[in-house]
C-alpha angles and dihedrals in degrees: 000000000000114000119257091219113099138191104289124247104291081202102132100223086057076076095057094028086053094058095035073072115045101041108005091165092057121104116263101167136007100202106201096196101171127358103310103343108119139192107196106195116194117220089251096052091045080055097046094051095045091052088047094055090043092062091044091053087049090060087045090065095244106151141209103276091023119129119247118193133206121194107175152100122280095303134182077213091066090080100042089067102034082064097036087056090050091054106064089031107260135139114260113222113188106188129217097258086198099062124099125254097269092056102052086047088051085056100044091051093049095053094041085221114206095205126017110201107207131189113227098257086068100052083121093062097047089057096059079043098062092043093049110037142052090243113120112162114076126167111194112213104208121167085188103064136308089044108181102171093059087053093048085054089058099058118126111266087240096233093213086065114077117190109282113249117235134206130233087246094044118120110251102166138019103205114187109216114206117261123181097214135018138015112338131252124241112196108214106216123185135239075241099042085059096047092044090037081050099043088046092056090049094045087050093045109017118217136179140221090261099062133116124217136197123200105172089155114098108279101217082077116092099236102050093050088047087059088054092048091056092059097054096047089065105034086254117149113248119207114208123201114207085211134007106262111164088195096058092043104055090063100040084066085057103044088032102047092229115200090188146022120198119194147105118287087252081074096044090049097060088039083064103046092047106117090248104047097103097046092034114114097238082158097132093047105113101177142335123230123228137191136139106073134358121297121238112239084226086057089050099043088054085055099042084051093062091047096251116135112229112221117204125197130166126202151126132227093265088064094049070245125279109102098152133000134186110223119226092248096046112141103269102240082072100062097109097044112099078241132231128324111256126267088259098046142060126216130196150180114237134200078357108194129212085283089058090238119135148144116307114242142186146187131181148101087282088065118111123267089222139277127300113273084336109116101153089048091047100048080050095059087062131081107182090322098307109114116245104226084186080232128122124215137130133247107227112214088268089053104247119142131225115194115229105185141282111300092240095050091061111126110204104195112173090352102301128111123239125191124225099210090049089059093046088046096057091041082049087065081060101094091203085064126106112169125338126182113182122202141185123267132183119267125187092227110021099041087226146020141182125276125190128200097194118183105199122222099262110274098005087110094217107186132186092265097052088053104050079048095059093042093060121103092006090069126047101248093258100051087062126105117267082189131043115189116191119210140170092225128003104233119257132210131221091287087053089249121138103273099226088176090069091041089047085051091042104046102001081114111096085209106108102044103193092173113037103199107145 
C-alpha cells in the first residue's frame, strides 16, 4: 500500500507560515536600524505583515510569475517582501542598492518587473524607473512619513485566497550577479534550489533554534540571504545589521548573546583589529561564516585563538550558492582547503592538467534553472549537466577543494601557469596586509608576469621591499610580483568585489616596474 503522506509545500513562505504555528511569540528577526534602535519582529507578526502585503499585491494586480523588485538597504522589510512575493507566486528581485542609476534601470527593464518596492533614499532612481521603463506599480517604504509600504502590509489576508502552491522547478528568486560589460544576468533560482541550497548548509554547520544569527553583509547577495534562510528553515533569530559597523557589532555578540556571524574575510578582518577584540565576551560565538574570497591563516588563527570555529564555505549565485564547505570539525591540515561538497551536490575537476588543476564543476538540486530570458548563456553555463563556475582549483584524494582562481585571471609567465589566488593568498599570511588582489601585466620576455595591488594595514608602513621579503621562500622566484603597486583602498564594483577590470586599465602597463625580479 503506498503511503498517503507527500513531499510538503517547497513554497518558501510554508517555512515562515509553519512557524508562525508552532511558536508565533518567538523572535524571527531583530532589525538594528540605527545604532541601538531596534525593531524585534516575532515570527507571528512577520506572518501576519507579509499576509497582509500579499494581499495587497493581489489587489494590485501583481500575478503569479510576475517579477517583484526591491531596491533598498538591509531591511527587515526585505523579507517581508521576499515572503510576501512567494506567497502569491511571484519572482523576488532584490536590487544592488550600490549601482548607479543606469544600472538599476538596465535590471528592471530586463526583468520587466510588475511592482519596484524603494526605500526612500532612493526616491531619485525610481523616478527614472518609472520614465524609462514599463514599470508602472511602486510602493515607497518610508519609516519617516508617508510610509507605503507599512499600509500595504495592513491590509486585510483576503480568506478566499489560500497560499499558492509552488513547484520544485518554480522560480522563487531573479538575482542579478555582477557583471563588468554587457546585459545582466539574472540567476533564476527555485522555490527548491533555495530549500536543498538551505538543508546542505545545516547539515555542513549544524545550528539550532536558539541561535542567534548576525548578517550584517547586503541581502540582495546570494550568501547573506542563504544565511537568513537558514535560519528560517530551523526557527532560529536573525539579527540584521542595516550596515556593516564592526564597532557596533562587537558589542552586539556580547549584549545579544550572538551564536553566528556571517560575512567576507574583509569584515572579520576589521572585527579583529577593533580595540576591544581581544577583552570582549564573544563567549557565546560558536562559529563565524565565511565566503567571498579565501580566508588568511593568520585571520583564522586570531579567531581559533578566541575559541571561535571558522567555517569556510565557497560558492557562487548559480549555486544558490553553496558549492563546498569546510565543516567545523574538518581534520586541520585542511583549514586552508575551500572544504568538501555537501551531502546533496557533486563537485569535479574538469579538463585537470598535470598539475591536477581544472575547471570547478557542480551538479545538484541547488544548481540554477537558468538565467532570465538568456537561453544561449544559459545552455553555456552547462557541460553535460555539471555547472561551469568559470574557477580553477584542485580535489585532494580526501575531496577536499582548493580554489585556484577565476579561468580568465590565469597568468602564464615562461610557460608556466601561475595562479592569481595562490599569490593573494600568500600576500593574505602578511599581517600588514589588508587586502591584496594581483593581476597579469605585459613583459617583453615572459609574456607575462605577476602584478600585486597591495592595500597595507593604516600606519604599518608596509613598503615594496617588505613585501617581496615576506614572499621569499613562501612563493617559487617566478610567481612573484615583478611589480608591486601600493594603494589606500583596492577599488571595489557594484557586488562589493575587488574590480580587477579597473586595476588591469590603471597599472596593466609593465612600465613602471616598481619590483625587478626577473
Amino acid at each position: 500500500m503506498k503511503h498517503p503522506w507527500a513531499m510538503p509545500d517547497p513554497n518558501l513562505q510554508h517555512w515562515l507560515a509553519k512557524h508562525a504555528q508552532r511558536s508565533p511569540d518567538a523572535l524571527s528577526v531583530v532589525y538594528w536600524r540605527q545604532g541601538e534602535e531596534t525593531e524585534r519582529w516575532t515570527y507571528g507578526h512577520m506572518h501576519r505583515m507579509t499576509q497582509g502585503l500579499a494581499a495587497w499585491m493581489r489587489a494590485a494586480g501583481v500575478r503569479p510569475g510576475d517579477r517583484v523588485a526591491l531596491l533598498d538597504f538591509n531591511d527587515v522589510r526585505f523579507l517581508v517582501t521576499m515572503f510576501a512575493a512567494a506567497s502569491i507566486g511571484a519572482i523576488f528581485v532584490p536590487l544592488n542598492f550600490r549601482l548607479s542609476t543606469p544600472e538599476v534601470v538596465a535590471m528592471v527593464q530586463d526583468c520587466s518587473a510588475a511592482l519596484l518596492i524603494h526605500g526612500a533614499e532612493f526616491a531619485p532612481i525610481q523616478a527614472e524607473v518609472a520614465r524609462q521603463t514599463e514599470c508602472r506599480l511602486f510602493l515607497r517604504s518610508d519609516r519617516q512619513g508617508g510610509d507605503e509600504f507599512a499600509h500595504a502590509c495592513s491590509a486585510a489576508p483576503d480568506a478566499h485566497a489560500s497560499r499558492r502552491l509552488a513547484g520544485w522547478d518554480e522560480t522563487a528568486w531573479l538575482l542579478y550577479t555582477s557583471g563588468s560589460t554587457g546585459r545582466p544576468k539574472g540567476v533564476m533560482l527555485s522555490h527548491g534550489n533555495i530549500f536543498w541550497n538551505t538543508l546542505n548548509t545545516i547539515l555542513i554547520q549544524g545550528g539550532l533554534p536558539t541561535d542567534k544569527v548576525l548578517v550584517s553583509a547586503p541581502l540582495f547577495h546570494a550568501a547573506p540571504v542563504s544565511t537568513v534562510m537558514e535560519s528560517f528553515l530551523r526557527g532560529a533569530t536573525i539579527h540584521l545589521e542595516k550596515s556593516f559597523d564592526p564597532g557596533s557589532i562587537i558589542g552586539r555578540i556580547a549584549s545579544e548573546r550572538i551564536s553566528i556571524i556571517a560575512g567576507v574575510p574583509a569584515m572579520y578582518q576589521f572585527l579583529a583589529e577593533q580595540d576591544d577584540f581581544h577583552r570582549a565576551d564573544l563567549s557565546s560565538l560558536r562559529g563565524i561564516i565565511v565566503g567571498g574570497a579565501p580566508v588568511p591563516d593568520t585571520l583564522i588563527k586570531r579567531y581559533h585563538d578566541r575559541g571561535i570555529a571558522v567555517i569556510q564555505r565557497y560558492g557562487l549565485t548559480e549555486a544558490a550558492p553553496l558549492v563546498t564547505a569546510l565543516a567545523p570539525g574538518a581534520p586541520a591540515a585542511k583549514a586552508m582547503t575551500a572544504g568538501q561538497a555537501p551531502m546533496f551536490g557533486d563537485v569535479r575537476i574538469a579538463a585537470a592538467g598535470i598539475d591536477g588543476i581544472g575547471e570547478i564543476q557542480m551538479r545538484g538540486p541547488n544548481v540554477m534553472l537558468g538565467y532570465w530570458d538568456q537561453p544561449a548563456e544559459s545552455a553555456a553555463a552547462f557541460e553535460d549537466g555539471w555547472l561551469r563556475t568559470g574557477d580553477l582549483g584542485r580535489l585532494d584524494g580526501d575531496g577536499f577543494l582548493t580554489v585556484a582562481g577565476r579561468i580568465k585571471e590565469m597568468i602564464v609567465s615562461g610557460g608556466e601557469n601561475i595562479y592569481a589566488a595562490e599569490v593573494e593568498a600568500r600576500l593574505a599570511e602578511n599581517p600588514d596586509v589588508l587586502e591584496s588582489a594581483v593581476i597579469g601585466i605585459s613583459h617583453p620576455k615572459w609574456g607575462e608576469t605577476v602584478c600585486a595591488v597591495v592595500s597595507p594595514v593604516p600606519g604599518c608602513g608596509l613598503d615594496e621591499h617588505r613585501i617581496m621579503g615576506h614572499l621569499q621562500g613562501r612563493l617559487a622566484r617566478y610567481k612573484q610580483p615583478t611589480k608591486i603597486v601600493i594603494v589606500d583602498e583596492l577599488p571595489k564594483n557594484g557586488a562589493g568585489k575587488v574590480d580587477k577590470l579597473t586595476l588591469k586599465r590603471r597599472y596593466g602597463d609593465d612600465s613602471d616596474r616598481r619590483v625587478e625580479n626577473a
